[in-house]
C-alpha positions as CSV (number, residue, x, y, z in Angstrom):
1,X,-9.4,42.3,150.8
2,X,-12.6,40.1,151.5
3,X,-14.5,43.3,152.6
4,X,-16.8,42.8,150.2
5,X,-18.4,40.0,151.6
6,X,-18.4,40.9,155.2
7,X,-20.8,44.3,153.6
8,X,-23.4,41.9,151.8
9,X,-26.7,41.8,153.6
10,X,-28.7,38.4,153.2
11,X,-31.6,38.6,151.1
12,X,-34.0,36.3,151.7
13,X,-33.7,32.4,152.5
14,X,-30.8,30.3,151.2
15,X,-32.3,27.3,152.8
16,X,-35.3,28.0,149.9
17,X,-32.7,27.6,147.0
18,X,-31.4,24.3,145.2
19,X,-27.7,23.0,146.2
20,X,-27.4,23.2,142.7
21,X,-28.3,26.9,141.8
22,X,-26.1,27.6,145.6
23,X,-23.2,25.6,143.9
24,X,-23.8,28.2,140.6
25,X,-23.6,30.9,142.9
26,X,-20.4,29.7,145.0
27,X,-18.3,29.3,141.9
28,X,-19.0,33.0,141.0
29,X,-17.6,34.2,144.8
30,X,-15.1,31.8,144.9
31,X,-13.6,32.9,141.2
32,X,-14.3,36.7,142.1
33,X,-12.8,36.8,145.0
34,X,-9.9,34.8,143.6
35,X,-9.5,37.7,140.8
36,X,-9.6,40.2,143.6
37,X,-6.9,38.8,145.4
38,X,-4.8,38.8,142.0
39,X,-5.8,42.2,140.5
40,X,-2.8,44.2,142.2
41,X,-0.1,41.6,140.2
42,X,1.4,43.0,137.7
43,X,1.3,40.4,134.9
44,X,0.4,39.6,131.3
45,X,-3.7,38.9,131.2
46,X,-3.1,35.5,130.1
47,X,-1.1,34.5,133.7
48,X,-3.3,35.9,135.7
49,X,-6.1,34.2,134.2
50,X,-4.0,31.1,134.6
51,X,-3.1,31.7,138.2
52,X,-7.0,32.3,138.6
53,X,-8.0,29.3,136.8
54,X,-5.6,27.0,139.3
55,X,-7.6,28.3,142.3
56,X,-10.6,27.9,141.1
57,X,-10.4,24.4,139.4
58,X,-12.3,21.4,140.8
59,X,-8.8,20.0,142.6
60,X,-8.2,22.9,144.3
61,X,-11.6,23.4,145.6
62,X,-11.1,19.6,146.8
63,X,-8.9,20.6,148.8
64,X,-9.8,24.0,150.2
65,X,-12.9,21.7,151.6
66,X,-10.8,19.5,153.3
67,X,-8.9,21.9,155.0
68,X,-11.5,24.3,156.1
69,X,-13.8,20.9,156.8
70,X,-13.0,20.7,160.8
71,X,-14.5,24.4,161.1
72,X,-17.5,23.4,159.4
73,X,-20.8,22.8,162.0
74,X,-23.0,19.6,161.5
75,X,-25.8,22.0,159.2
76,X,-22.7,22.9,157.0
77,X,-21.5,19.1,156.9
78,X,-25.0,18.1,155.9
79,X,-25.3,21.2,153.5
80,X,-21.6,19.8,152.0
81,X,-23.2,15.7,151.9
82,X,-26.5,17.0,150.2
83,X,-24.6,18.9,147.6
84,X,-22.2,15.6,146.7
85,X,-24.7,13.7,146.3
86,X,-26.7,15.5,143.9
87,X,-24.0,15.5,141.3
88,X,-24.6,12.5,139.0
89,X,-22.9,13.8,136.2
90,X,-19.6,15.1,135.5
91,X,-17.2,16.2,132.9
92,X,-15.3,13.2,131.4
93,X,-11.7,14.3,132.3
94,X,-12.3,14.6,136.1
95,X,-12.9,12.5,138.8
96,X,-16.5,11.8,140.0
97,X,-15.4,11.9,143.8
98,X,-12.9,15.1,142.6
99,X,-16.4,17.0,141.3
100,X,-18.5,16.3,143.8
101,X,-16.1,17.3,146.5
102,X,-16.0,20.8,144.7
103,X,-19.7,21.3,144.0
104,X,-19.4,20.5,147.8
105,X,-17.3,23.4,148.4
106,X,-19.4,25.8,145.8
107,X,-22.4,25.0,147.8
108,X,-21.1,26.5,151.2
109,X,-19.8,29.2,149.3
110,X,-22.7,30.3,148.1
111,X,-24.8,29.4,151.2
112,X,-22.7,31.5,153.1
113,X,-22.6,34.1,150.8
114,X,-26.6,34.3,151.3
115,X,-26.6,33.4,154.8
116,X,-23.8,34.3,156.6
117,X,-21.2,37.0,154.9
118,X,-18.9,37.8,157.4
119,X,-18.8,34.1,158.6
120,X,-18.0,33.3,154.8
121,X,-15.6,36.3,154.9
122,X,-13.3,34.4,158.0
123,X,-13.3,31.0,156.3
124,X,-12.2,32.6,153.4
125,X,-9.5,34.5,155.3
126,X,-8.4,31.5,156.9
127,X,-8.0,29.6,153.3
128,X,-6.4,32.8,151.9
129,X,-3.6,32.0,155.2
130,X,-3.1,28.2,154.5
């Protein structure tokens, strides 16, 4: 299902973008490949948006770095850090710690994306297997 990734060639340098605008980028792969892996379920548009939505929220995303966070090498630990600790803002109904944690997780999303498909492609296979 995540071929789609594996087939993306990098183009040009992640290391040359922002953590912010590689956080921007993550939530799109993360939230399509979570419509992907619900476009073959027969429901109303509404719960599918809702089972969607539960994936990609900012609790969820928490936790899918935890898990995957003992595969992770040091660059991708430090590429994690960095990306916490340029949030200084928030919405007001979540958790600071909660929202950096997941613009965290965006990050190395979209880093991999860029950087490494089919790496990004097995770590989202392994999530998808959780």
């Amino acid at each position: 299902m995540n071929n789609w990734i594996k087939n993306q060639l990098p183009k040009g340098s992640p290391n040359e973008i922002g953590v912010i605008q590689l956080a921007w980028l993550g939530d799109a792969v993360w939230e399509l490949h979570q419509r992907l892996k619900h476009i073959h379920t027969h429901s109303k548009t509404k719960d599918l948006h809702l089972s969607v939505v539960k994936e990609v929220q900012a609790k969820s995303q928490m936790e899918s770095l935890a898990f995957i966070k003992p595969l992770l090498n040091s660059y991708e630990l430090d590429l994690v850090r960095r990306a916490r600790n340029k949030t200084k803002r928030c919405p007001k109904s979540l958790d600071p710690h909660v929202y950096a944690q997941a613009t965290g997780f965006e990050t190395l999303i979209g880093w991999l994306f860029l950087k490494d498909p089919v790496r990004l492609s097995n770590i989202i296979e392994y999530l998808d297997n959780k």
